[in-house]
C-alpha positions, -999 to +999 in steps of 0.1 A: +000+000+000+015+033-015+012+059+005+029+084-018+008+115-026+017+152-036-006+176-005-032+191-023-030+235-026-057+254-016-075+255-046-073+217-046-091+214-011-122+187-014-154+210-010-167+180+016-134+193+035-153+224+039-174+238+063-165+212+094-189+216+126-172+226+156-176+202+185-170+208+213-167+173+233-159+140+217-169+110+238-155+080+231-175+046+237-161+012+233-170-010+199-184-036+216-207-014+232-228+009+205-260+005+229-241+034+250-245+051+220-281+066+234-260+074+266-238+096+249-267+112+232-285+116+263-253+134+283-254+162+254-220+146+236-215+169+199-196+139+188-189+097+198-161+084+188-163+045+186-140+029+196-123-005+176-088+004+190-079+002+228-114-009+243-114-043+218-097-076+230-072-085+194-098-117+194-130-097+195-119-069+171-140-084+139-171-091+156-166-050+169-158-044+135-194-055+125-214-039+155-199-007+144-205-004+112-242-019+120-243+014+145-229+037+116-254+023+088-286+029+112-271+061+118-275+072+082-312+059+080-324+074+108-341+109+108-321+138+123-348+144+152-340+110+163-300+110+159-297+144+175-263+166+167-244+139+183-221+131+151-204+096+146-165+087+145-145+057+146-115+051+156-096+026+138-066+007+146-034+019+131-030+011+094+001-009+094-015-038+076-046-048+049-064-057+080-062-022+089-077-010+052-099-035+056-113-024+085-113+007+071-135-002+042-160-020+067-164+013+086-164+042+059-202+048+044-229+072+046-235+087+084-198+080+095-187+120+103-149+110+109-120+086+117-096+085+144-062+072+132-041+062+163-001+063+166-001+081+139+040+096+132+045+112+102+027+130+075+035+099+053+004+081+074-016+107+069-008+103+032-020+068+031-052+072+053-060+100+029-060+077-001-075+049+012-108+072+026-106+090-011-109+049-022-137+042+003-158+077-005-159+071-041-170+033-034-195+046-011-207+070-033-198+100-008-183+134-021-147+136-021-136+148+014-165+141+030-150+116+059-133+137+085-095+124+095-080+132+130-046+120+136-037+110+172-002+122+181+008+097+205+045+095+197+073+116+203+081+120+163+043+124+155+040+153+183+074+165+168+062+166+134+027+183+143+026+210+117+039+185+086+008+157+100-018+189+102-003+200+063-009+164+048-043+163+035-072+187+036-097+162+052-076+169+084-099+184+116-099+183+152-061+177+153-046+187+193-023+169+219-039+147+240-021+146+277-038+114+291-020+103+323+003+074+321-011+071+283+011+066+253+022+106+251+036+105+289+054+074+278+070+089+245+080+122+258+088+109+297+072+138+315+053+135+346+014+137+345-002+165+374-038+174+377-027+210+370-013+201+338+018+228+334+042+201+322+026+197+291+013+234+288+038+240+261+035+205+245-003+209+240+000+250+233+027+240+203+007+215+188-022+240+186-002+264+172+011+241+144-027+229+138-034+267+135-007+277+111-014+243+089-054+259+089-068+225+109-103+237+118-117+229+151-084+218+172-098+199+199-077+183+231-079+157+261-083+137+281-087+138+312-094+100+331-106+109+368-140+101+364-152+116+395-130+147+399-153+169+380-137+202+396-099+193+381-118+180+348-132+217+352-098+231+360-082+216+326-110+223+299-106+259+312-069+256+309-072+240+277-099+270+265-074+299+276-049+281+249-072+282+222-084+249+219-125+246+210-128+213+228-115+176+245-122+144+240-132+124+267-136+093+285-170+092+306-207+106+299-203+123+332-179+148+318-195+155+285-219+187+306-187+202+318-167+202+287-199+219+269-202+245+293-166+258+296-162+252+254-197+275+252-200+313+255-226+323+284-249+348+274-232+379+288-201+371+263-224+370+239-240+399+243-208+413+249-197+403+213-226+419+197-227+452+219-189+454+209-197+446+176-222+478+172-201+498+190-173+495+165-196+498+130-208+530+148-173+544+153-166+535+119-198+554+102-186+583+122-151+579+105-128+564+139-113+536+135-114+528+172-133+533+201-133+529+234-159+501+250-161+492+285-129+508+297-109+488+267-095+501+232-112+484+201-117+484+165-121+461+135-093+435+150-113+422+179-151+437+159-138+409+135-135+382+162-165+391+178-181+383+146-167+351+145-182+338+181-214+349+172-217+331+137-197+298+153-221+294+186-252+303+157-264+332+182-289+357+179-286+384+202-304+417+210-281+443+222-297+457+250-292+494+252-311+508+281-299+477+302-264+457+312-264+419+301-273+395+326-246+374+353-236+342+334-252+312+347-244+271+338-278+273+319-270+296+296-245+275+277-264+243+265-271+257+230-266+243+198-237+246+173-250+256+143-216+271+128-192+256+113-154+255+114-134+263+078-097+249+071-077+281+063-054+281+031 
């Protein structure tokens, strides 16, 4: 299996590369298990990835294989009122084999949103996953692109090697570092997990960057395995947020709520955007670039990113101008995502 291919230039990008929805937590549920899949609906999950990797036994990995693609299948058929936004991803087991395209092939098909490729190290593997989807799309009769790839770092090379990985094919999305403790990432690079997360501040920061600069949309990170520690599972989405991620993977329905609520504007940002947003235009209809807004210089810089919250988190919001905007409470974040995230080129 060649996996020899020139990266496609920005006027070569697959329009089904286009246009990917943010999401903002990605739960992963084990193969041989797709009757969580209602769980993970139920606990307000954007995205489930199945699992065929890590949570199969070697001897039960074909009898996943077939329960998955059963789950992805019904999927398709199913009326969106029923599935929810809750979109569908597989991760596959590293494609070091046929068995690997094979269970590739099984997979790919019409309501499949993505695949996780694990222990992935160069841009070379990205090369070959990217061919073999393009294979499986057209067989499938999907639009070129339309199959989502997200590369797990979880080698010292692969994390090294971040920006050449996020470069290799435009199908490429949701591409971060993952910081799991005692996982294969703590392993590669030797550094010693805390709840607080600094050592691997920089790791996880740099491998956002390069996903930025490569125009990955939708960087997402993880995980975090304390089931019940819901304050430090707090404590590192909010950590993860100040970087510049837009959302984690993770391990347990539990933590799906919290990862929504930190990776969600409240209301009051919202209405902050907008009311910064018309205070701005009107500067600029009065011929100033900027102006000043709640004790803060601004202008068409942060008007522009403003702009960008608002049509990502699909608000609509009245700017109120005889009264302030309301505290920020938990229930103001469970809204849908009606944006969508596009790969820069």
């Amino acid at each position: 299996m060649s996996s020899e291919a020139s990266p496609k230039r920005p006027a070569e990008v697959d329009a089904g590369a286009v246009g990917r929805p943010p999401l903002r937590s990605l739960l992963f549920v084990p193969g041989t298990r797709t009757d969580w899949l209602p769980k993970a609906r139920a606990a307000g999950a954007d995205a489930a990835i199945l699992d065929l990797e890590d949570a199969v036994p070697a001897s039960g990995r074909l009898a996943a294989r077939a329960q998955v693609a059963d789950a992805v299948a019904r999927a398709a058929v199913t009326s969106a009122e029923q599935v929810g936004r809750m979109a569908l991803f597989v991760r596959v087991n590293p494609l070091d084999d046929w068995a690997g395209a094979e269970e590739l092939r099984a997979v790919v098909r019409p309501g499949l949103a993505g695949v996780v490729l694990p222990k992935v190290r160069s841009a070379q593997d990205v090369k070959l996953a990217d061919r073999l989807l393009g294979w499986c799309e057209q067989e499938q009769g999907l639009p070129p692109g339309h199959i989502a790839l997200v590369p797990l770092l979880e080698t010292a090379r692969g994390l090294r090697e971040a920006y050449d990985i996020a470069r290799a094919a435009s199908r490429i999305a949701y591409l971060g570092a993952l910081t799991a403790p005692g996982g294969d990432v703590e392993r590669a690079v030797g550094y010693r997990w805390s709840p607080e997360g600094t050592e691997t501040v920089a790791l996880r920061s740099r491998v956002l960057l390069d996903a930025r600069a490569a125009g990955v949309p939708c960087p997402v990170s993880g995980l975090w395995t304390r089931i019940g520690d819901l304050p430090g599972l707090r404590a590192f989405a909010e950590q993860n947020r100040l970087l510049g991620y837009e959302g984690m993977m993770a391990i347990h329905p539990a933590h799906v709520p919290v990862i929504n609520e930190v990776f969600s504007p409240t209301s009051a940002e919202l209405a902050r955007c907008a009311e910064l947003i018309e205070a701005v235009e009107a500067a600029q209809r009065e011929g100033t670039g900027a102006v000043t807004f709640q004790g803060e210089m601004v202008d068409e810089a942060m008007a522009r990113t403003a702009r960008l919250v608002l049509e990502r988190h699909g608000a609509q919001v009245r700017v109120a101008r005889t009264s302030s905007a309301s505290s920020p409470r938990a229930g103001d974040v469970q809204r849908p995502l009606t944006g969508t995230c596009s790969r820069s080129v």
